[in-house]
Gaussian input, Z-matrix of N, CA and C with variables (Angstrom, degrees):
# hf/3-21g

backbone

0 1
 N
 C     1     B1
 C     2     B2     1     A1
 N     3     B3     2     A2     1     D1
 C     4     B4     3     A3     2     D2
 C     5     B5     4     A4     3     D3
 N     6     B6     5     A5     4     D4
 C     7     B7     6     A6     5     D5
 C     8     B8     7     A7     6     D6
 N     9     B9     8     A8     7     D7
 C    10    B10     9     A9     8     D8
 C    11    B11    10    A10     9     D9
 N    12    B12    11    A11    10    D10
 C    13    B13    12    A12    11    D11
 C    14    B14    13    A13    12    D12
 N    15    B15    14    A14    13    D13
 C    16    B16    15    A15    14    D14
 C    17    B17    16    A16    15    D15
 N    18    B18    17    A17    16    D16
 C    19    B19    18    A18    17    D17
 C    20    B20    19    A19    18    D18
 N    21    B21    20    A20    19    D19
 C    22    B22    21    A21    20    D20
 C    23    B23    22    A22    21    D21
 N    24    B24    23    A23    22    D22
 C    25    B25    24    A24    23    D23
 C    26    B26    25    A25    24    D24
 N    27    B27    26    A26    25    D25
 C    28    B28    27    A27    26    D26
 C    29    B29    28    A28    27    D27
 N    30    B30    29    A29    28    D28
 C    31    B31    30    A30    29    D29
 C    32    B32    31    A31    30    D30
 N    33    B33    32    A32    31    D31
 C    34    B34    33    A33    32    D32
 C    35    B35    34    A34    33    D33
 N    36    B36    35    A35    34    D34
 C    37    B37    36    A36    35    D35
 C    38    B38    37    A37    36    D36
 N    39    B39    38    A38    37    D37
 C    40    B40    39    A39    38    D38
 C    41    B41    40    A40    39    D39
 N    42    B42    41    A41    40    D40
 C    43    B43    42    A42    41    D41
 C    44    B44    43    A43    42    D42
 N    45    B45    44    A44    43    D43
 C    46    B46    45    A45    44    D44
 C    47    B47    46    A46    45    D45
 N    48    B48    47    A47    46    D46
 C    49    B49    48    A48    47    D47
 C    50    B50    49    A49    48    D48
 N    51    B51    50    A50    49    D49
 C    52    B52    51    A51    50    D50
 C    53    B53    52    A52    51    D51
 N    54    B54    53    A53    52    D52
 C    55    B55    54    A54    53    D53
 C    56    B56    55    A55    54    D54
 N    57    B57    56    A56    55    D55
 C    58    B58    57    A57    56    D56
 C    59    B59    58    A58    57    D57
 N    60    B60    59    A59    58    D58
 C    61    B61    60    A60    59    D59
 C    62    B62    61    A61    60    D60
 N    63    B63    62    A62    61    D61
 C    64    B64    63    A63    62    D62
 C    65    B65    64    A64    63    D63
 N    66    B66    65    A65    64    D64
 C    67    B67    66    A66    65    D65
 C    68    B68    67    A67    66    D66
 N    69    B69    68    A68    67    D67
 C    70    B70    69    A69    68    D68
 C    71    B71    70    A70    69    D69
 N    72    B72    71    A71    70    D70
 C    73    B73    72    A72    71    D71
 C    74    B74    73    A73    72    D72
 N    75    B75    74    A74    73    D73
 C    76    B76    75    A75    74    D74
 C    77    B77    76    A76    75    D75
 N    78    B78    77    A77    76    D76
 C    79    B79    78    A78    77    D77
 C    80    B80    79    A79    78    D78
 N    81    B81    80    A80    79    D79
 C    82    B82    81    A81    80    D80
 C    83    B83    82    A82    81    D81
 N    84    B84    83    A83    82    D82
 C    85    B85    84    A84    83    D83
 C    86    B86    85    A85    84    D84
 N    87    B87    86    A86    85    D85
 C    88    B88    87    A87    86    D86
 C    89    B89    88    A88    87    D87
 N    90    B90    89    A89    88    D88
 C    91    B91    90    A90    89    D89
 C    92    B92    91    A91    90    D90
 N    93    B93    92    A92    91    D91
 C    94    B94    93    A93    92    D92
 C    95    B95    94    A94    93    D93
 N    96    B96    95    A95    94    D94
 C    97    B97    96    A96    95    D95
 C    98    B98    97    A97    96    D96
 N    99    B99    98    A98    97    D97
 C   100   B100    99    A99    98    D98
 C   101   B101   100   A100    99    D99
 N   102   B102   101   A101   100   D100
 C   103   B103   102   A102   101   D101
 C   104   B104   103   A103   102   D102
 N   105   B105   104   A104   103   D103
 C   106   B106   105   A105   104   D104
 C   107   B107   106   A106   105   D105
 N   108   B108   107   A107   106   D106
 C   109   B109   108   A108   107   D107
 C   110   B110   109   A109   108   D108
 N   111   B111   110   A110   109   D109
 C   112   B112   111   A111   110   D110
 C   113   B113   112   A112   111   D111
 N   114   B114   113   A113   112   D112
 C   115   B115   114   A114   113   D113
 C   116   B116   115   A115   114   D114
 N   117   B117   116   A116   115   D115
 C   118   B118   117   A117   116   D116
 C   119   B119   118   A118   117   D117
 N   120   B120   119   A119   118   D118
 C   121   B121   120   A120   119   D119
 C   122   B122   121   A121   120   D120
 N   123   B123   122   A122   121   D121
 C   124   B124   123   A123   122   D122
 C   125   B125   124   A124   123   D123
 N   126   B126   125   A125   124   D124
 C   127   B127   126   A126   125   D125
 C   128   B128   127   A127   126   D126
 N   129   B129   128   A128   127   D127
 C   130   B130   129   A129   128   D128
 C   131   B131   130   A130   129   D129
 N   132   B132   131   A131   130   D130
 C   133   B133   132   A132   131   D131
 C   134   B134   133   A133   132   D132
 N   135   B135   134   A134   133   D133
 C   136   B136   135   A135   134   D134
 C   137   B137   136   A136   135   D135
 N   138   B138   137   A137   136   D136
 C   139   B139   138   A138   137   D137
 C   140   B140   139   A139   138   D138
 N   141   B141   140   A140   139   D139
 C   142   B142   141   A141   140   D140
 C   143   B143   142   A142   141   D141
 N   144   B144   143   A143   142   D142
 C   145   B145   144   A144   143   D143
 C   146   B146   145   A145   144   D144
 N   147   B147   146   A146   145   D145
 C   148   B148   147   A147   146   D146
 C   149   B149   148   A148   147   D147
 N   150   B150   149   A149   148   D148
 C   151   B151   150   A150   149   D149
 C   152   B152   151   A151   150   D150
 N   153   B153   152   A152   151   D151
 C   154   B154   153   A153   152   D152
 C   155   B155   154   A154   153   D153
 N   156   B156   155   A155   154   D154
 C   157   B157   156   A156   155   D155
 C   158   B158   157   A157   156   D156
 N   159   B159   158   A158   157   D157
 C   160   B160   159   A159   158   D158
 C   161   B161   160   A160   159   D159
 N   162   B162   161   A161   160   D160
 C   163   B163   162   A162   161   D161
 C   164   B164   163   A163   162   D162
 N   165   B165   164   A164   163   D163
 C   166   B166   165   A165   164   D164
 C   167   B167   166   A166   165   D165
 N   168   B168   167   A167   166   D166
 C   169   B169   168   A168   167   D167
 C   170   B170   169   A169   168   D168
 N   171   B171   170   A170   169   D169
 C   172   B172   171   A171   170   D170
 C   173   B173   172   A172   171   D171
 N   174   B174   173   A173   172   D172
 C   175   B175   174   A174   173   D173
 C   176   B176   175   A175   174   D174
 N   177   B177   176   A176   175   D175
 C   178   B178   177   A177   176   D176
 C   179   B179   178   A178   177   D177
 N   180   B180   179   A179   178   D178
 C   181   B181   180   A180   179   D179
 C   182   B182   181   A181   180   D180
 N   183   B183   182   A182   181   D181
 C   184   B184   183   A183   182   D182
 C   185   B185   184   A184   183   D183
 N   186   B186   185   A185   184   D184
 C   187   B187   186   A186   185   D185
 C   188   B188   187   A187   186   D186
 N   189   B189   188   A188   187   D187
 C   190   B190   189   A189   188   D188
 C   191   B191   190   A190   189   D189
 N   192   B192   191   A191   190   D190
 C   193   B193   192   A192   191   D191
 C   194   B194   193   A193   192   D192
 N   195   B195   194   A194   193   D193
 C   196   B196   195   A195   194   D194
 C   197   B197   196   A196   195   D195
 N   198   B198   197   A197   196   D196
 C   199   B199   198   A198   197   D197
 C   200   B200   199   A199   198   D198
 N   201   B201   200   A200   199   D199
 C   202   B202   201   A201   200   D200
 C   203   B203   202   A202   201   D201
 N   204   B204   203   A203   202   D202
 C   205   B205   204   A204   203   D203
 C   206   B206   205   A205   204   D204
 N   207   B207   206   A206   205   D205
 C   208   B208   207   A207   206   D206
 C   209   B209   208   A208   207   D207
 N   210   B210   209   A209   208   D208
 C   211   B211   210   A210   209   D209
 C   212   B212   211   A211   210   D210
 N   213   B213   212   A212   211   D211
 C   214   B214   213   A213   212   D212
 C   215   B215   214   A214   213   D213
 N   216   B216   215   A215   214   D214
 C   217   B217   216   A216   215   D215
 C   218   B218   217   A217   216   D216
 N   219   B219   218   A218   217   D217
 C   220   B220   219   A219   218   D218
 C   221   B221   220   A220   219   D219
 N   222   B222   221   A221   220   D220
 C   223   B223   222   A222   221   D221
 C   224   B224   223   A223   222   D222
 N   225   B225   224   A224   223   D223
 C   226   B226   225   A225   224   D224
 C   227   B227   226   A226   225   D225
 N   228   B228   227   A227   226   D226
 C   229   B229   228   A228   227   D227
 C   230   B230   229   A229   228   D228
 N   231   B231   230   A230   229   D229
 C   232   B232   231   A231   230   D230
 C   233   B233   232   A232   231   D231
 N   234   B234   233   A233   232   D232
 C   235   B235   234   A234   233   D233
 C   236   B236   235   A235   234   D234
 N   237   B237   236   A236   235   D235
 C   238   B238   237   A237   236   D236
 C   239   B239   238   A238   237   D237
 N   240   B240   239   A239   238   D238
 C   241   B241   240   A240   239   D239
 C   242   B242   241   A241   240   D240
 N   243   B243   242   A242   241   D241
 C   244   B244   243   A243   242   D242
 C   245   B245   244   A244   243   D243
 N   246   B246   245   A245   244   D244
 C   247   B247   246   A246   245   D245
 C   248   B248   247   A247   246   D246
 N   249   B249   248   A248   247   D247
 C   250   B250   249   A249   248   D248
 C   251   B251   250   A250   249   D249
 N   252   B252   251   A251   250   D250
 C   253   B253   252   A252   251   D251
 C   254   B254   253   A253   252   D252
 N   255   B255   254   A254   253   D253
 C   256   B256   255   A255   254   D254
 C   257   B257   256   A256   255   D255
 N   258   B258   257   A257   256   D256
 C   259   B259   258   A258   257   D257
 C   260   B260   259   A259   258   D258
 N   261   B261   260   A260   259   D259
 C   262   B262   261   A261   260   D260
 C   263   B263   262   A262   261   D261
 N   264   B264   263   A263   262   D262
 C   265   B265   264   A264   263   D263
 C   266   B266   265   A265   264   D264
 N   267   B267   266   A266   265   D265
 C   268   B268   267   A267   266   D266
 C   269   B269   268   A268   267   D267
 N   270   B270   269   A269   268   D268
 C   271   B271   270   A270   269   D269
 C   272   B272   271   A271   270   D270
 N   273   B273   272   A272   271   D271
 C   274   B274   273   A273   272   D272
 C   275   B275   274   A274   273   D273
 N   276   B276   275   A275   274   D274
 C   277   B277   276   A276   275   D275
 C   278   B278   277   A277   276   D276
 N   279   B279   278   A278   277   D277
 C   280   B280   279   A279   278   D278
 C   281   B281   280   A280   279   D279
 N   282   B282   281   A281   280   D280
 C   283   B283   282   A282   281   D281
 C   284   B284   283   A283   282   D282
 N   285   B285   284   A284   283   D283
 C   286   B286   285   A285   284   D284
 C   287   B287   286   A286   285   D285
 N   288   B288   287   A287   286   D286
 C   289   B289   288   A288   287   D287
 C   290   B290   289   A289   288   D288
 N   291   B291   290   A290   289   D289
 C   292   B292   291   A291   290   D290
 C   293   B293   292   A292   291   D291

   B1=1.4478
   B2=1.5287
   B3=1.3562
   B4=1.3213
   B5=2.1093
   B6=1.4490
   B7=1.8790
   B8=1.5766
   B9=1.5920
   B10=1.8109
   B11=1.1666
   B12=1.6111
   B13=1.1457
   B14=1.8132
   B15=1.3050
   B16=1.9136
   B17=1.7640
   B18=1.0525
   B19=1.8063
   B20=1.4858
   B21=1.5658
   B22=1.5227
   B23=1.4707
   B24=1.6411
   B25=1.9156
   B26=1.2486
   B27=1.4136
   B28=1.3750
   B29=1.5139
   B30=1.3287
   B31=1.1928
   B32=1.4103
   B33=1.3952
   B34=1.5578
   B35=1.9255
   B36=1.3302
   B37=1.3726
   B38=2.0073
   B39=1.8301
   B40=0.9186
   B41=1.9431
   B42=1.4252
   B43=1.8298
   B44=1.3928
   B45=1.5304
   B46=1.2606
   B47=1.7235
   B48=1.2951
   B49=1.4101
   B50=1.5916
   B51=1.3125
   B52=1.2522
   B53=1.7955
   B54=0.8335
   B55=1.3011
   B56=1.1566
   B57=1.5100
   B58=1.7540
   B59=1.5153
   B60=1.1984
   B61=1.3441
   B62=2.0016
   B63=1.0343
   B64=1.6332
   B65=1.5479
   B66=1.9703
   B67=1.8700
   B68=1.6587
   B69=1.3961
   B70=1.9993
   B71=1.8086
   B72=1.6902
   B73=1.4068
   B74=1.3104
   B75=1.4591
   B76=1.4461
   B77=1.3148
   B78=1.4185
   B79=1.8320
   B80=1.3029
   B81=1.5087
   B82=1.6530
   B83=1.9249
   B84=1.4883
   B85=1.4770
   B86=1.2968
   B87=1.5984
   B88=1.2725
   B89=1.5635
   B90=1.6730
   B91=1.5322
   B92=1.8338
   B93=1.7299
   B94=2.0454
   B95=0.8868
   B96=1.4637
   B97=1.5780
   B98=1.5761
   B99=1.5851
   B100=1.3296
   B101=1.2646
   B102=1.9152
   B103=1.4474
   B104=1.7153
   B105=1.1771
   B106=1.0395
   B107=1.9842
   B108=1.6323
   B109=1.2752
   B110=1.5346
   B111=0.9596
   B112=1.7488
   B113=1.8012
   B114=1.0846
   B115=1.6113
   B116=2.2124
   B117=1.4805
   B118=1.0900
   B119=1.5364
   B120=1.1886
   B121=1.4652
   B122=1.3977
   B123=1.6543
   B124=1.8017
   B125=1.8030
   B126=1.8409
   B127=1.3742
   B128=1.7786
   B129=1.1799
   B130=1.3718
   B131=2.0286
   B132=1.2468
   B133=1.6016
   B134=1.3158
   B135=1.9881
   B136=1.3685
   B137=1.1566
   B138=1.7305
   B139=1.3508
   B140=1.7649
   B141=1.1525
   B142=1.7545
   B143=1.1893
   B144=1.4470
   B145=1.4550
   B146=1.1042
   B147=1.5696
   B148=1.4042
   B149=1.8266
   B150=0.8930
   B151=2.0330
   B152=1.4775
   B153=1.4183
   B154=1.2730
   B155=1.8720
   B156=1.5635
   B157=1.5668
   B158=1.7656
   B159=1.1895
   B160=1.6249
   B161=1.9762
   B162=0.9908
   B163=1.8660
   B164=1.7080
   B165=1.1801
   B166=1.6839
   B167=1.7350
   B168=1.3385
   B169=1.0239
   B170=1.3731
   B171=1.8225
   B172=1.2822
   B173=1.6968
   B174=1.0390
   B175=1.2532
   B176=1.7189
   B177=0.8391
   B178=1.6373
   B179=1.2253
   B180=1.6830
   B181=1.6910
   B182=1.3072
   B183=1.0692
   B184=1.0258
   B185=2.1684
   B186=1.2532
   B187=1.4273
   B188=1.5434
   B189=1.4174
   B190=1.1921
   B191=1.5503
   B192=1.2285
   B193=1.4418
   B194=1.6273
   B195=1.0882
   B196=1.4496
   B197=1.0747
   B198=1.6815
   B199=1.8141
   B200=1.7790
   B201=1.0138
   B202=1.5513
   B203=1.1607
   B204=1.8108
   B205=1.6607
   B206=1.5337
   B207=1.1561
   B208=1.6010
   B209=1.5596
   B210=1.4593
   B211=1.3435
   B212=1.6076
   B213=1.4441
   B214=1.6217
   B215=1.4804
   B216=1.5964
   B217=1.5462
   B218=1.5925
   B219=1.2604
   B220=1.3438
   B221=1.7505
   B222=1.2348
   B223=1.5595
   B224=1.0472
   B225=1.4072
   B226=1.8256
   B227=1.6777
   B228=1.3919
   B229=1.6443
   B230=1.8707
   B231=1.5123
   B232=1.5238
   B233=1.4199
   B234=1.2881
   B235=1.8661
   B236=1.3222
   B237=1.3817
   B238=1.9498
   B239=1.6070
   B240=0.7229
   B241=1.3614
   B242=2.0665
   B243=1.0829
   B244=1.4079
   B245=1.9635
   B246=0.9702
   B247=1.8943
   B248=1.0708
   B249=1.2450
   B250=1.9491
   B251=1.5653
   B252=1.5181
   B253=1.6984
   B254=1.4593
   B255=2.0357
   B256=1.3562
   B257=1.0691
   B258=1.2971
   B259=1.3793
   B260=1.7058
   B261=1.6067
   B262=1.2158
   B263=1.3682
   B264=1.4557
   B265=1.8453
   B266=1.9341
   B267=1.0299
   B268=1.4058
   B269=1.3469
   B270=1.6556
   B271=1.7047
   B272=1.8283
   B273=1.1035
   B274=1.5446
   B275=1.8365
   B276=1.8251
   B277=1.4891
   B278=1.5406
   B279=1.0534
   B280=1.2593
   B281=1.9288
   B282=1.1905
   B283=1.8622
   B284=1.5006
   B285=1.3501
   B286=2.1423
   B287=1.7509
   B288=1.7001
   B289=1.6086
   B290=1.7922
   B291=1.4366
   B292=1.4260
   B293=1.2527
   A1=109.02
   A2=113.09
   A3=99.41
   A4=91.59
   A5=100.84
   A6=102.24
   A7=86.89
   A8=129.67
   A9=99.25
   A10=99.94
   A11=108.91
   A12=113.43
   A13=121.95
   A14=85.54
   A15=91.62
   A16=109.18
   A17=107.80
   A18=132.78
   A19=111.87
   A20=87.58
   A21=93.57
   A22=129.80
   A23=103.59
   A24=106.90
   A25=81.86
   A26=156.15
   A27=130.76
   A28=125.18
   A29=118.60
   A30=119.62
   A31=129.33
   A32=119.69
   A33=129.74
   A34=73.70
   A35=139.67
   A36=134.77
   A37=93.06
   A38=116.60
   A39=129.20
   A40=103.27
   A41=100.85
   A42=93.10
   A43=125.78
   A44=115.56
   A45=115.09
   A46=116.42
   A47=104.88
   A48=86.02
   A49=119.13
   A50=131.65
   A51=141.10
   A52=111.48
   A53=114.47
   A54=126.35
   A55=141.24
   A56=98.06
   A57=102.61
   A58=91.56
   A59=122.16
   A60=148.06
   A61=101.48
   A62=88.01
   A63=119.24
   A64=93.43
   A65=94.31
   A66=86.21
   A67=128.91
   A68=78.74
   A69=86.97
   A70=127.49
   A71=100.19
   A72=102.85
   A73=149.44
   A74=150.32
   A75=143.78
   A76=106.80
   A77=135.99
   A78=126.25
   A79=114.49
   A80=113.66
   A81=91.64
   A82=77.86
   A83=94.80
   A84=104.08
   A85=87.71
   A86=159.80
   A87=149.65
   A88=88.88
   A89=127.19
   A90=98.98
   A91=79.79
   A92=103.88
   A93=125.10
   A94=85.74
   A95=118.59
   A96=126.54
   A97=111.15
   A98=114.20
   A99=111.84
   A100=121.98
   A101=110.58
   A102=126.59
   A103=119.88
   A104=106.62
   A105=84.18
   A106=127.24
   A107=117.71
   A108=113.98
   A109=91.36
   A110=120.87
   A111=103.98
   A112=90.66
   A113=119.05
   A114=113.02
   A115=120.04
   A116=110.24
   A117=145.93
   A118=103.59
   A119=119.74
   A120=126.14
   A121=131.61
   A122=79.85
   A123=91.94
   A124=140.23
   A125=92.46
   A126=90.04
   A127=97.87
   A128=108.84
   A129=114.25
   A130=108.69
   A131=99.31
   A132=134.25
   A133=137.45
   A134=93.01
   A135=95.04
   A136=112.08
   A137=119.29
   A138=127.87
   A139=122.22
   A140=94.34
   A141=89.44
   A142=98.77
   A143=143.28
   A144=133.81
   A145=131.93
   A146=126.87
   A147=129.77
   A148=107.79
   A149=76.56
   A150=96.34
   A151=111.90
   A152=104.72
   A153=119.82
   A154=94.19
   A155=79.86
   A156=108.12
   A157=104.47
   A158=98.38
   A159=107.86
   A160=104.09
   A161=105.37
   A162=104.23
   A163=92.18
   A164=121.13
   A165=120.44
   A166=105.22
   A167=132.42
   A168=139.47
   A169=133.15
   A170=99.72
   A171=113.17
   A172=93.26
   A173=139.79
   A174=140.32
   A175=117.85
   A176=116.63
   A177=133.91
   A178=111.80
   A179=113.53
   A180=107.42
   A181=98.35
   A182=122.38
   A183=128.56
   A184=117.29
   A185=78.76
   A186=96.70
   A187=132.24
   A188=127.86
   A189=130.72
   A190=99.15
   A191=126.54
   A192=139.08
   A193=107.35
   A194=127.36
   A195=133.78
   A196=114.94
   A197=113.99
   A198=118.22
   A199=97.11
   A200=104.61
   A201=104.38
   A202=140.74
   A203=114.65
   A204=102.09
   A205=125.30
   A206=99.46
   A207=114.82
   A208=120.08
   A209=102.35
   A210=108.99
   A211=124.58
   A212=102.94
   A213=102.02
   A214=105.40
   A215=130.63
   A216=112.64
   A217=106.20
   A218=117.05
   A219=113.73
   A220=108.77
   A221=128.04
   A222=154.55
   A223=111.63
   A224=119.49
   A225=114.69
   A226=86.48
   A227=124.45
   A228=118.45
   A229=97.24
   A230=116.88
   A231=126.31
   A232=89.39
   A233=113.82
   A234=114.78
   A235=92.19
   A236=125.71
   A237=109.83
   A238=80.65
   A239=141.59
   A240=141.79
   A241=110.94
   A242=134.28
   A243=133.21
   A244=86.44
   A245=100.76
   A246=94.58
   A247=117.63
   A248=112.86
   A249=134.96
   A250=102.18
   A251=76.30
   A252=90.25
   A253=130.00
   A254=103.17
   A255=95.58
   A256=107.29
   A257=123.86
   A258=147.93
   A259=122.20
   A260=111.10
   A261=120.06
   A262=112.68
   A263=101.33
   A264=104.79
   A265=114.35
   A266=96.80
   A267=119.01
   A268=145.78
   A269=93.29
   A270=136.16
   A271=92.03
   A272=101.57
   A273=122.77
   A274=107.29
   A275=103.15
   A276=113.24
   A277=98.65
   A278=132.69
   A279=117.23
   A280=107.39
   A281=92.85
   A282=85.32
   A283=116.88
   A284=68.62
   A285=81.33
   A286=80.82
   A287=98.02
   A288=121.11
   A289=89.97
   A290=105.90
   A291=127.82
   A292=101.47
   D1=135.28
   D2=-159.82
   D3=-107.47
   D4=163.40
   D5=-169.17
   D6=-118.92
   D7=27.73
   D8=154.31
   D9=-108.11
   D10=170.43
   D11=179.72
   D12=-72.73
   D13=158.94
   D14=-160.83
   D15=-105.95
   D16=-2.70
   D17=-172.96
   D18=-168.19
   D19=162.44
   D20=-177.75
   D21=-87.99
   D22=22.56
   D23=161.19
   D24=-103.87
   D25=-18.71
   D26=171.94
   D27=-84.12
   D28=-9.28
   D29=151.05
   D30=-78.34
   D31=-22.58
   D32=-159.47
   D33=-93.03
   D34=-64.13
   D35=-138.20
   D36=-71.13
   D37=-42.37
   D38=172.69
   D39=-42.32
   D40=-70.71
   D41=-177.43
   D42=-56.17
   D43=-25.01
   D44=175.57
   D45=-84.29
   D46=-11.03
   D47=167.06
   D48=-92.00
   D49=-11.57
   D50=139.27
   D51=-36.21
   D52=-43.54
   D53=163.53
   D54=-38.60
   D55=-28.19
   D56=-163.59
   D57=-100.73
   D58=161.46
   D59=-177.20
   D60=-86.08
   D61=131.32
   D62=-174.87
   D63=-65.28
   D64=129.68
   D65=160.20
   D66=-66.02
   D67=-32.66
   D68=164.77
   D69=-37.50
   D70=-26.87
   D71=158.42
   D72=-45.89
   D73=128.17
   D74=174.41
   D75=-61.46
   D76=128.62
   D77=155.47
   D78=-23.36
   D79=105.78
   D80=163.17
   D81=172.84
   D82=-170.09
   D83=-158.80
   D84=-94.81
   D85=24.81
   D86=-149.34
   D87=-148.11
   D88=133.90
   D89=178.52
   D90=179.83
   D91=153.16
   D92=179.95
   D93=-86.32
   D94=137.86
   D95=143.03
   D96=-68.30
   D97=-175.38
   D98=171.26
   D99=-107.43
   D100=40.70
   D101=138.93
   D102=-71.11
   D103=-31.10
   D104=-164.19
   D105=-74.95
   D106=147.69
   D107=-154.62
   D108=-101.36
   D109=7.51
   D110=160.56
   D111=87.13
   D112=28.62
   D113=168.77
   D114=-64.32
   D115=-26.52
   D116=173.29
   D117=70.90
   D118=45.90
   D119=173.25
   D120=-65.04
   D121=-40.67
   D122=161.61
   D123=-69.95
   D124=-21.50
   D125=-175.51
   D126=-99.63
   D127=4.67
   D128=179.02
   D129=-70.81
   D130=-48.34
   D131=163.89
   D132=-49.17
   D133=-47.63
   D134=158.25
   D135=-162.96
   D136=76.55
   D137=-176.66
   D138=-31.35
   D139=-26.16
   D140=-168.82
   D141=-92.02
   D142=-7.36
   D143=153.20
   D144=-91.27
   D145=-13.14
   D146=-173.42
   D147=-117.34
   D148=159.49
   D149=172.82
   D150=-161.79
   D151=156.38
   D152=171.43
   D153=-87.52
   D154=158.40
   D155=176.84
   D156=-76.66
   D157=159.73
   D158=-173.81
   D159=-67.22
   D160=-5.52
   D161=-167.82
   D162=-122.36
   D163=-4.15
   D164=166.81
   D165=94.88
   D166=-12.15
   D167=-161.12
   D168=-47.26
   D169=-50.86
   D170=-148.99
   D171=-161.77
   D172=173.90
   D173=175.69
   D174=-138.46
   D175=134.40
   D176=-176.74
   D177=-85.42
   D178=165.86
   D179=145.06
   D180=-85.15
   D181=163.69
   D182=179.21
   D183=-131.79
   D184=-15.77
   D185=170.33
   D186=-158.79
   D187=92.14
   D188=-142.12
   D189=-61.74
   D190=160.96
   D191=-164.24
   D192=-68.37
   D193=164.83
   D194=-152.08
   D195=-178.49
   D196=71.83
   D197=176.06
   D198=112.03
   D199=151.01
   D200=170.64
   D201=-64.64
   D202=-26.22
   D203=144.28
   D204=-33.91
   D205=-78.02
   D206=174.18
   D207=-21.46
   D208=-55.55
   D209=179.07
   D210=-77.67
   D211=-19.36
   D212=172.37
   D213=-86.39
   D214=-30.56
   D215=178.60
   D216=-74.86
   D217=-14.13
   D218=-171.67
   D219=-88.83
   D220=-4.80
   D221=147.67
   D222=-67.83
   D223=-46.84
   D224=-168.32
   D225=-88.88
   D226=-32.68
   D227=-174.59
   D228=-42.30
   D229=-56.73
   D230=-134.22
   D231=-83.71
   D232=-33.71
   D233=-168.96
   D234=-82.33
   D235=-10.64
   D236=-179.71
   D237=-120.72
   D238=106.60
   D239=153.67
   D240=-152.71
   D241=104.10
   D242=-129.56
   D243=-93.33
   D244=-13.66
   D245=175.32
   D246=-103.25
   D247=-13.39
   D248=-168.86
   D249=27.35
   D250=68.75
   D251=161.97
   D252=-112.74
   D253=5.90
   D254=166.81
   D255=-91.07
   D256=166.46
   D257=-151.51
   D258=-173.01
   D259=140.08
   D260=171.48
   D261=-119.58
   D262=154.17
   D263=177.68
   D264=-91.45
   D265=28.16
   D266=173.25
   D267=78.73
   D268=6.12
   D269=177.55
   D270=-57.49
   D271=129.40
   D272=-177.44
   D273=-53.79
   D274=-28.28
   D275=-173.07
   D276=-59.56
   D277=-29.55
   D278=-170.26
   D279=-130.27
   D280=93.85
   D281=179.18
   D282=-78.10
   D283=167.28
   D284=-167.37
   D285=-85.14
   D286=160.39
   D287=-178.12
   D288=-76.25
   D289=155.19
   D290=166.40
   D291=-131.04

């Protein structure tokens, strides 16, 4: 039995579950999808927002940004992030990279 998708609602349902934001996340508008492969680029970028997961897997925010340091490594995190799987729900607290 093969696990790729065989049509294009099985590719669209496949990308959207990449999509969803990791429970490993903190509440807040800043949050990993479940692309990301655990490379740790982000907490390299911006230690005070990211963590690895308790099983090493994948990495979270772990603490949504707080002051404008915070928020510019957590910008440079998403524009260097090689799966660009961080993501915001569009709350101004966390801007998307330009």
């Amino acid at each position: 039995m093969s696990t790729a998708p065989s049509g294009p609602g099985d590719a669209i349902r496949a990308e959207s579950a990449h999509a969803e934001p990791l429970r490993a996340n903190a509440w807040g508008p800043c949050y990993v999808t479940a692309a990301c492969v655990g490379c740790g680029l982000c907490a390299a970028v911006a230690p005070a927002n990211f963590g690895v997961t308790f099983d090493g897997a994948y990495y979270g925010v772990t603490y949504q940004p707080n002051g404008e340091h915070e928020q510019r490594a957590l910008r440079e995190a998403m524009a260097a992030c090689p799966q660009q799987c961080i993501h915001d729900d569009g709350d101004t607290d966390c801007p998307k990279p330009r």
